[in-house]
KEBADO-289715 format. One line per field, with one value per residue (C-alpha): residue number from 1; residue in one letter; x, y, z. Coordinates in steps of 0.02 Angstrom, whole numbers, plus 50000, padded with zeros to 5 digits. Layout:
KEBADO-289715
resi (NUM ...)
resn (A ...)
east (X ...)
north (Y ...)
up (Z ...)
end
This chain:
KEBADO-289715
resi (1 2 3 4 5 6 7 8 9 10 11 12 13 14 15 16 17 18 19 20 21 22 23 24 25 26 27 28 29 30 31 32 33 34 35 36 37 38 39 40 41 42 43 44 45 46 47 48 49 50 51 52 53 54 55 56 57 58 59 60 61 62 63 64 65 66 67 68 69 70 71 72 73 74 75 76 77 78 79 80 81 82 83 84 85 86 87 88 89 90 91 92 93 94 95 96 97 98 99 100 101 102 103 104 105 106 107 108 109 110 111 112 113 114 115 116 117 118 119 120 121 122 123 124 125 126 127 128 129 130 131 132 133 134 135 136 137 138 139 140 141 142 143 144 145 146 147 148 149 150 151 152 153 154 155 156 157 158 159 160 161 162 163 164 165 166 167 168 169 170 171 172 173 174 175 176 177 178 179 180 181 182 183 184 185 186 187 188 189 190 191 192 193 194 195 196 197 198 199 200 201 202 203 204 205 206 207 208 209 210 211 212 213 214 215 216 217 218 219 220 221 222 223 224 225 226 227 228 229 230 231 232 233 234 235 236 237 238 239 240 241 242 243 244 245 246 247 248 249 250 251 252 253 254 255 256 257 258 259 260 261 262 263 264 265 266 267 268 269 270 271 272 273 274 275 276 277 278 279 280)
resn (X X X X X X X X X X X X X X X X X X X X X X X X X X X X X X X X X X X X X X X X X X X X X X X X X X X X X X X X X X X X X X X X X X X X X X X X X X X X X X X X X X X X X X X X X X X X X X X X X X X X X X X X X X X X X X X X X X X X X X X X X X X X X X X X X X X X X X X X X X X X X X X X X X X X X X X X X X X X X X X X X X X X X X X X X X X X X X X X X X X X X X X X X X X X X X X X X X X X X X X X X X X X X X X X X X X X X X X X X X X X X X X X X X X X X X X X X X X X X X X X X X X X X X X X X X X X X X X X X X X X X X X X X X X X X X X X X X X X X X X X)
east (49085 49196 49402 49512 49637 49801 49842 49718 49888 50008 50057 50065 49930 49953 49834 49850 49783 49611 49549 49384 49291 49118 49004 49021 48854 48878 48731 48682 48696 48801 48808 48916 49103 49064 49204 49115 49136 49316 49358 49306 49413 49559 49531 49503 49670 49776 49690 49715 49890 49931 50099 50017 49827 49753 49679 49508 49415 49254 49136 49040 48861 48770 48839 48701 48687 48512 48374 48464 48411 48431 48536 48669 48693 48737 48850 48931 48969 49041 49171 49226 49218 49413 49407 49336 49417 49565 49520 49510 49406 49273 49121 48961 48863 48723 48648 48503 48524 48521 48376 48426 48285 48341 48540 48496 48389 48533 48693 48636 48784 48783 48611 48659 48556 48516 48542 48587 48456 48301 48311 48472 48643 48757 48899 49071 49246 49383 49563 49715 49730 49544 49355 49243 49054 48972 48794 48656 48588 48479 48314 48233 48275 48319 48299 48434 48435 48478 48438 48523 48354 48318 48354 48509 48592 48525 48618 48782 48776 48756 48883 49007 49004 49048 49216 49264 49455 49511 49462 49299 49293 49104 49069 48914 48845 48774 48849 48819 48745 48881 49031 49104 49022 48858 48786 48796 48695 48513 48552 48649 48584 48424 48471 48621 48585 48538 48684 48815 48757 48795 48970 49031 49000 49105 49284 49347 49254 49366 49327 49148 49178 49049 49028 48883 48946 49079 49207 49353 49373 49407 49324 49289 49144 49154 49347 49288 49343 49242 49314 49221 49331 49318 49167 49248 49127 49094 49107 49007 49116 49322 49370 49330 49351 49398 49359 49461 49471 49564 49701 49689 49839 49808 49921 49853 49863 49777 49745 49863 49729 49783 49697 49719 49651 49590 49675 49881 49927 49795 49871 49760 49870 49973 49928 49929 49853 49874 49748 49766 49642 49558 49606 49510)
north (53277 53156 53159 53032 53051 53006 52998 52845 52751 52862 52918 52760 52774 52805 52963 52958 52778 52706 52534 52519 52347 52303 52185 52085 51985 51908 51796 51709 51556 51512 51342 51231 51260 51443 51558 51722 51738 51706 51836 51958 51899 51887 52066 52094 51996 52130 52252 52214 52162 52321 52396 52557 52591 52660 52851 52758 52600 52611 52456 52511 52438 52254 52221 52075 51926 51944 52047 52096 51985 52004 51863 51930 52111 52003 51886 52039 52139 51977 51949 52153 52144 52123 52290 52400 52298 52368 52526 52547 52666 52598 52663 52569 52612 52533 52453 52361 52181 52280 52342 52499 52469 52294 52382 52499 52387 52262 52385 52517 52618 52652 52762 52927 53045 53196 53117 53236 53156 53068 52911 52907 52820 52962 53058 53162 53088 53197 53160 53258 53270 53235 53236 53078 53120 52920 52930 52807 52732 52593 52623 52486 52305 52184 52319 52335 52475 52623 52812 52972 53063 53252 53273 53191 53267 53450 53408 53359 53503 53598 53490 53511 53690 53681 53597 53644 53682 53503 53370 53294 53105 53013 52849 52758 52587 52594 52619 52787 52755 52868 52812 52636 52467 52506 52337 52353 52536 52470 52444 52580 52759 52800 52984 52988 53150 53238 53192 53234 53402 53411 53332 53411 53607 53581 53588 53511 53335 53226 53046 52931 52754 52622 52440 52340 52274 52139 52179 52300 52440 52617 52777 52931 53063 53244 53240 53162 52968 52836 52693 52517 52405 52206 52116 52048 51920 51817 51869 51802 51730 51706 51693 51909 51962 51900 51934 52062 52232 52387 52518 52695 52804 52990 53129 53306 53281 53100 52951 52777 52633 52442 52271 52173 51986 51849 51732 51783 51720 51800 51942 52070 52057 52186 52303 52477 52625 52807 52926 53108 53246 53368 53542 53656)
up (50491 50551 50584 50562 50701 50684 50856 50939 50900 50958 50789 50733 50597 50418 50404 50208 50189 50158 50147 50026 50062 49978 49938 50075 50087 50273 50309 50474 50385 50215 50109 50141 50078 50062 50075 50079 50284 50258 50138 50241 50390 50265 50234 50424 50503 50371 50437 50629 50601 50521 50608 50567 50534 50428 50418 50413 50331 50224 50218 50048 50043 50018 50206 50196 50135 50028 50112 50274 50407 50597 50595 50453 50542 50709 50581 50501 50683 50735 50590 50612 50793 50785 50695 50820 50955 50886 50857 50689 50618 50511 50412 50323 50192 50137 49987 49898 49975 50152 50255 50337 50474 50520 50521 50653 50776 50768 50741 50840 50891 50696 50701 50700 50847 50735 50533 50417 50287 50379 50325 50252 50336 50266 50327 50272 50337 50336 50293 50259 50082 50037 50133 50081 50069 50107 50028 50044 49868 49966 49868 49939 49981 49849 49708 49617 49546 49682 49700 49793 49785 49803 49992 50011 49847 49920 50067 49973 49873 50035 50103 49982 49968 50147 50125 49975 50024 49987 49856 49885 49837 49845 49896 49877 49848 49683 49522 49404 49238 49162 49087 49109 49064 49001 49024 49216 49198 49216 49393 49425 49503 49424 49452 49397 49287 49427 49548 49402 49398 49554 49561 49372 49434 49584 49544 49699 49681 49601 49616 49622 49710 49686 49720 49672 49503 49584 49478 49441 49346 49315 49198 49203 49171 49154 49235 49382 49415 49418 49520 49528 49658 49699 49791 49962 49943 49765 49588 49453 49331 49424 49239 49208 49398 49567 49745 49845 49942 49875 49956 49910 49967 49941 49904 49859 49684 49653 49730 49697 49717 49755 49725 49866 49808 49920 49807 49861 49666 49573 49445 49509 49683 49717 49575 49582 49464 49501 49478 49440 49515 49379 49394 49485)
end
């Protein structure tokens, strides 16, 4: 369990803010003209010239480039560098273009000394109005299709039962194969089922985030939100979607999410949906 403080700035941080970043697919090396690297810097230099910080920032899986090479864990550290320079505090996931093995040799002030789930890059961030339980859905490299598996969702069930005095909101790389765009669900979470049953009997959990998909949306399953935000990196067709990062400013009833665009006159900038928690 971890706390976002809101006093590293002397009160100058915003403790009921989040950023949500994803997809970022830094690689040592890019083509030419590429503006991946540079969407995530866009997304960084907001962040670091922030008057006041955010409660916390979560980095949501496919960190790497491809297959997670050396090289692009040494890329990515470099471009957030400015992040943690700065104090900020920020949080990875990981998913199926990333090698969690490769992560920890080259990132290794992010291996945990006693992980909750062997194997598994997981952890529970706590904020005022709402805890966020950061799961693990690599499978294996360059599959795309992701799983929770039976140890890690006994230890969220075990782990939600634990703080189960404020909304619970999940974050994880890979996207459910329940409600939403069913042409994205073969490579989704292959245990999907089994995770739901988890998430639906607890009252308090009121909101799945996902990247993977590069693309935007929202739906919902059971009465809990399911919330798809932008790729930082590329998108597969600009005429459908468009590269970005997303704001998500809590309150104890619901959650008011923002597109942030890399493109300043895209439509998408600046737009803003509010959410509202299930009961219970």
């Amino acid at each position: 369990m971890v706390a976002c403080s809101t006093d590293a700035f002397g009160g100058e941080v915003d403790g009921d803010l989040v950023y949500l970043l994803n997809d970022t697919h830094i690689g040592e090396k890019h083509p030419p003209n590429s503006a991946v690297p540079s969407h995530l810097r866009l997304a960084v230099d907001e962040l670091v010239g922030l008057k006041r910080k955010p409660a916390c920032v979560l980095i949501n899986g496919d960190l790497a480039l491809k297959d997670g090479q050396p090289g692009d864990y040494r890329h990515f550290a470099k471009l957030i560098a400015p992040m943690r320079k700065a104090k900020l505090d920020v949080h990875l996931t990981l998913g199926n273009h990333d090698n969690r093995r490769v992560f920890y040799d080259v990132m290794k002030e992010e291996r945990p000394k006693a992980p909750p789930v062997e194997s598994r890059h997981i952890s529970v961030i706590k904020t005022r109005f709402a805890n966020f339980f950061l799961l693990d859905s690599l499978k294996k490299t360059m599959v795309t299709q992701g799983t929770i598996g039976a140890k890690q969702r006994a230890w969220l069930a075990r782990a939600l039962d634990a703080h189960s005095s404020k909304p619970a909101i999940i974050v994880t790389h890979h996207n459910p194969r329940l409600g939403g765009d069913p042409l994205h669900f073969p490579g989704g979470l292959i245990d999907s089922q089994e995770l739901w049953k988890i998430l639906a009997s607890r009252r308090h959990v009121k909101a799945y985030i996902h990247g993977h998909i590069h693309d935007r949306g929202v739906a919902q399953h059971k009465g809990i939100h399911i919330i798809n935000t932008p790729a930082t990196s590329y998108v597969a067709d600009r005429k459908l979607s468009t590269t970005g990062w997303t704001t998500a400013r809590l309150t104890a009833d619901g959650v008011m999410l923002t597109t942030r665009t890399t493109d300043p006159k895209h439509s998408w900038n600046g737009e803003s949906k509010t959410l509202a928690w299930r009961n219970g």
